[in-house]
Structure formats: structure tokens, C-alpha cells
C-alpha positions as CSV (number, residue, x, y, z in Angstrom):
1,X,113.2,28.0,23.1
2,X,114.3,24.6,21.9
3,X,113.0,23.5,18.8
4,X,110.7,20.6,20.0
5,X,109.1,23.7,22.3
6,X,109.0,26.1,18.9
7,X,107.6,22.7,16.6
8,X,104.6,22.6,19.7
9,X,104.0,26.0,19.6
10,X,103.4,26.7,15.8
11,X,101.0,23.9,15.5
12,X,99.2,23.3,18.5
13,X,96.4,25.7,17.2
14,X,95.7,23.4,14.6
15,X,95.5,20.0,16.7
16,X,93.3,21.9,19.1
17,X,91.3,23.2,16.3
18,X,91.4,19.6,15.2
19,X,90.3,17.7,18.6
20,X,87.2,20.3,18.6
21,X,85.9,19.1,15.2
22,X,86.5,15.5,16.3
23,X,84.5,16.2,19.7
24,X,81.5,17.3,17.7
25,X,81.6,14.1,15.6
26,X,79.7,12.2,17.7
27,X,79.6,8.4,17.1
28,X,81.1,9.0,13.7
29,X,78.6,10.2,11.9
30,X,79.5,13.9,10.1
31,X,76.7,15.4,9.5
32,X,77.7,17.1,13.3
33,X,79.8,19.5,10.7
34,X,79.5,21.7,8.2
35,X,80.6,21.2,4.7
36,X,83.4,23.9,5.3
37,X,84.2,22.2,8.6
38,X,84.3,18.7,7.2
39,X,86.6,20.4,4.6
40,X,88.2,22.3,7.3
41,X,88.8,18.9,9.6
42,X,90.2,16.6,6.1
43,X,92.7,19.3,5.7
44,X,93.7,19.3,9.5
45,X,94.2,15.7,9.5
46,X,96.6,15.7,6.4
47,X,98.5,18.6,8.4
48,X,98.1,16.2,11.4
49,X,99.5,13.1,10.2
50,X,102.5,15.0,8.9
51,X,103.4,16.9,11.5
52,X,103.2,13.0,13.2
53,X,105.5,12.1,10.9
54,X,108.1,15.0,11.6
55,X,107.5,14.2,15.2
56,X,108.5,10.6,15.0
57,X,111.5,11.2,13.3
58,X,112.8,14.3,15.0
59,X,111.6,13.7,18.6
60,X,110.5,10.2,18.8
61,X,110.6,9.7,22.6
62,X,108.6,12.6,23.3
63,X,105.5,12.5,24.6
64,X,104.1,14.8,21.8
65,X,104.5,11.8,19.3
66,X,101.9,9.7,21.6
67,X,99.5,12.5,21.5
68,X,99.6,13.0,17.6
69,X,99.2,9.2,17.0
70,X,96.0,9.6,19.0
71,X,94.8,12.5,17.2
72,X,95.5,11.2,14.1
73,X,93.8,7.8,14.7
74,X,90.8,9.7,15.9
75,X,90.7,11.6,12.8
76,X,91.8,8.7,10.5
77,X,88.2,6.8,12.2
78,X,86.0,10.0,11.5
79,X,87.2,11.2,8.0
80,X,87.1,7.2,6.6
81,X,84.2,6.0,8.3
82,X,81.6,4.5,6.6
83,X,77.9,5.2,7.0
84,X,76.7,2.5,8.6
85,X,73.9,0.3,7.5
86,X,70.4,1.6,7.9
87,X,67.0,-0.2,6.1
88,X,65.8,3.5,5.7
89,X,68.4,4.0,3.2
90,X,67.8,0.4,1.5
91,X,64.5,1.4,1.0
92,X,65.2,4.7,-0.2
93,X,67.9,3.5,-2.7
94,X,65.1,0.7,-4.3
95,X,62.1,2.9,-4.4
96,X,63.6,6.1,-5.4
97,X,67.6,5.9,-6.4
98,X,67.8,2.6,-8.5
99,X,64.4,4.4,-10.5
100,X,66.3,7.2,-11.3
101,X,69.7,5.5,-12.1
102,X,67.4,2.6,-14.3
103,X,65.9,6.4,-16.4
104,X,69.3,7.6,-16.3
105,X,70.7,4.4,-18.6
106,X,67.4,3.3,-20.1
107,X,68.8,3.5,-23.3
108,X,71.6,1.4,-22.7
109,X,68.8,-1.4,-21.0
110,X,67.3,-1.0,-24.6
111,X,70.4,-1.5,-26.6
112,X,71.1,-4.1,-24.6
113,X,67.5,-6.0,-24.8
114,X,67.2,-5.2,-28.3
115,X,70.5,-6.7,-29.0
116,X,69.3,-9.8,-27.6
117,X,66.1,-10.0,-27.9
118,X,66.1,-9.2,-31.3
119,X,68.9,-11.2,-33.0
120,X,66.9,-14.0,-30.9
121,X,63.8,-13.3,-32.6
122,X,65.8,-12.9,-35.9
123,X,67.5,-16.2,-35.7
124,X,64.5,-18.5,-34.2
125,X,62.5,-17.0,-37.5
126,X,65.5,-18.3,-39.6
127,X,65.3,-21.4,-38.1
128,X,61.5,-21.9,-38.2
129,X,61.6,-20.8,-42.0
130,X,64.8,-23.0,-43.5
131,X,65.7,-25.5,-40.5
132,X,69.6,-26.3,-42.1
133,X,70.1,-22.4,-41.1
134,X,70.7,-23.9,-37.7
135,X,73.7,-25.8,-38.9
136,X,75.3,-22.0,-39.4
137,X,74.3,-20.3,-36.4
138,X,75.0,-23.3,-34.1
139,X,78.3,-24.8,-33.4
140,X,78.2,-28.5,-34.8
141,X,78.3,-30.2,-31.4
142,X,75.4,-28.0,-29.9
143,X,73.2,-28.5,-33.3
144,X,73.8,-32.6,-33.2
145,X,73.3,-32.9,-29.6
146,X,69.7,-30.6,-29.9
147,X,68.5,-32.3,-33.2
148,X,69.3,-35.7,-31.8
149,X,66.8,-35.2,-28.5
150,X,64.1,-33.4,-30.8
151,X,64.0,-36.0,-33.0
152,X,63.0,-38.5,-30.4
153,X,60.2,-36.4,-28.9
154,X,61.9,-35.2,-25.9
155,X,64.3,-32.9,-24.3
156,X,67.5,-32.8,-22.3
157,X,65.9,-31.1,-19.7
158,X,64.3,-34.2,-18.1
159,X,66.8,-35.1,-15.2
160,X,65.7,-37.2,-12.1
161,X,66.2,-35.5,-8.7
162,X,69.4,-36.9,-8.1
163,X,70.6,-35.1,-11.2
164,X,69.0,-32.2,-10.4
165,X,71.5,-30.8,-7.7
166,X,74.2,-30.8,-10.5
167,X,72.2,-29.4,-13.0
168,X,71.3,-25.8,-11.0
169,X,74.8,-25.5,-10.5
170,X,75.8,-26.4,-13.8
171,X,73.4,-23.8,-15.4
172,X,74.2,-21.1,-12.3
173,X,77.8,-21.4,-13.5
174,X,77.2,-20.9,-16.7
175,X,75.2,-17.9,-16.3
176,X,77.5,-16.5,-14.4
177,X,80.3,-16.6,-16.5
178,X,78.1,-15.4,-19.3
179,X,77.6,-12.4,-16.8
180,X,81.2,-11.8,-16.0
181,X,81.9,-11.8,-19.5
182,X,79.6,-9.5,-20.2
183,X,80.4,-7.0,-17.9
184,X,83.6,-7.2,-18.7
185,X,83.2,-6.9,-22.3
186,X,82.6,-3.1,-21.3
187,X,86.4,-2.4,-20.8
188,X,86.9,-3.3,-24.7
189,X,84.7,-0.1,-25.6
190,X,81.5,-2.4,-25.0
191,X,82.5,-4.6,-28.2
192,X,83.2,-7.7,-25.6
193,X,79.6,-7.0,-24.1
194,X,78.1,-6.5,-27.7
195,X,79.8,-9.7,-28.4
196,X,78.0,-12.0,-25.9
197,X,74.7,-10.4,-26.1
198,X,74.6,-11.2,-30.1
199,X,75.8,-14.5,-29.8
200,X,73.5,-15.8,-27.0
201,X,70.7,-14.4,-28.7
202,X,71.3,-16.0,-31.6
203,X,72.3,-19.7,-30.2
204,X,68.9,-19.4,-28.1
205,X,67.0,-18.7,-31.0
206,X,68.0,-21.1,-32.8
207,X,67.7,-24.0,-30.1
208,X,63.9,-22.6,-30.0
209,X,63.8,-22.9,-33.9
210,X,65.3,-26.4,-34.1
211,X,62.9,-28.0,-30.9
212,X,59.7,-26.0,-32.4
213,X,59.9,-27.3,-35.5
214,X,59.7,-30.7,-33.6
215,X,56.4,-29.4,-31.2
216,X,58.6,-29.2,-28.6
217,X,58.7,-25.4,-28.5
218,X,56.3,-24.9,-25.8
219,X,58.2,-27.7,-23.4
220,X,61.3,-25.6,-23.1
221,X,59.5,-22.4,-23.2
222,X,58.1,-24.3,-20.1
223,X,61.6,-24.9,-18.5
């Protein structure tokens, strides 16, 4: 017996074990199999693509090297495919799975709201009580450019349409970096995401402090 015909013989129980899991994977959905046969078929594959391996290099004009390319493929398609997309499970993930996950982490929602909210609350109070308080918790070019528009009874949020275009993609830039940053701030033991929370509640607060003490409050609320 040659050793291509010994190689053959030793694992062709396995790739015909293999090609009968495959067969019952129909359209590439596993729930055909068993959780011990969907075990049973990951581990085949691995032994699969190896023995795939052994065949290209030791017998690569062989017909046998064909087959266990497509084996492997086919087993490659069904162990790594995906799901598909089904409104069922859309559904299912809003009304029932993000509920669950939002319970899961509603403390960190909390933290996170209080964190905000509150040093907003905190700082528009500060401002309301002792106005100068907005020269500390602004930077100076922020605090000039919102006392100078309060003081002349109006805003900066009156644009023209032509402005307006720019404007929504100035502020959905913004917020979007603000976002990145603070999901990123998560990697630096949530300090980063602490960080960014604090500081835009504070800097909003304080905007609301410096345009209510000029009636304007209820204008940008507005906005």
C-alpha cells in the first residue's frame, strides 16, 4: 500500500463523516445539527483543512487535494456563516434584548446621566447665583463670545437658511467627536469618559447661566 493510498485510508472516515454533517446544513443555517454535531463538524473541519494542507504538500497533483479543497470550502461557508438578516430578530432584539441589556447596565446609564446632568445643574446654579463664576468654568474665548451675543439681546443661533446647511454639520461633527471621545475614554479605566461627561456638563451649564441671566434662557432651551 503506497502512502498516498494509507493517508486516504486513515481519514476518509472523517471527511465522509464530515460531507454528512454538511448535507444536513441546508442553506447554511445550523440549527439542522446538534450542539454535539456542530461541535463534532468545527472539529472535523480543523482536521479537514489540515489534512488539506498535508495533501498539498505531499501529493499535490492528486486528485485527493481537489476533493479536500471542496470539502473544506464547504465547511469553511457553514461553520463561518452568518445568520442572515431577519426583521423577526430586529424586532425581538428592540422589544425584548436591548430592555434587558439597558437593566443589565442601568447603573452605568445613571452614573453616566448623573455625571452630566448634575454637574450641569451644579454649574448653571453657580452661574445664576455669582455670574463672574462663568469666567472659571468657561474657557475665555467661549465666555467673551456668549456674553458678547447676550448682551445685545440675541443669540448665535439665528442663521439664515443658507447658513443652515453648514451649521447641522458643524454641530453633527461635533457631537460626534464628543461621542468618539467618550467611548473611547472607556479604554483609560472610564477616566477619559468621566472626563468628557464632567466637562460638557459643566460648559453647558454655564452657557445656560450666562444667557438666563440675560432672559435669554428660554430661547436656547428652545433651540
Amino acid at each position: 500500500m503506497t502512502a498516498l493510498e494509507r493517508f486516504v485510508e486513515e481519514r476518509q472516515e472523517d471527511w465522509a463523516r464530515l460531507e454528512t454533517l454538511l448535507g444536513r446544513v441546508q442553506g447554511g443555517q445550523p440549527r439542522a445539527l446538534s450542539a454535539d454535531e456542530l461541535e463534532e463538524m468545527t472539529r472535523l473541519y480543523r482536521l479537514a483543512a489540515s489534512d488539506l494542507a498535508r495533501a498539498r504538500r505531499d501529493y499535490p497533483a492528486d486528485r485527493v487535494v481537489a476533493y479536500l479543497n471542496r470539502l473544506v470550502s464547504n465547511a469553511y461557508a457553514s461553520v463561518y456563516s452568518g445568520g442572515g438578516f431577519s426583521w423577526k430578530d430586529v424586532g425581538r432584539w428592540f422589544l425584548r434584548g436591548f430592555p434587558r441589556l439597558f437593566r443589565q447596565t442601568a447603573g452605568y446609564f445613571l452614573l453616566a446621566a448623573l455625571l452630566f446632568f448634575g454637574t450641569g445643574i451644579l454649574s448653571f446654579v453657580a452661574v445664576l447665583s455669582y455670574p463672574p463664576s462663568a469666567q472659571v468654568l468657561l474657557d475665555n474665548a467661549t465666555y467673551q463670545s456668549v456674553t458678547a451675543y447676550a448682551e445685545r439681546g440675541e443669540l448665535w443661533t439665528v442663521f439664515t437658511p443658507e447658513e443652515r446647511s453648514l451649521l447641522s454639520a458643524t454641530v453633527m461633527t461635533n457631537n460626534i467627536q464628543v461621542a468618539i471621545l467618550a467611548f473611547a475614554g472607556g479604554m483609560l479605566l472610564g477616566l477619559g469618559t468621566v472626563y468628557v461627561l464632567i466637562m460638557n456638563g459643566i460648559s453647558l451649564g454655564a452657557i445656560f447661566g450666562i444667557v438666563t441671566n440675560y432672559n435669554l434662557g428660554d430661547d436656547l432651551l428652545e433651540f
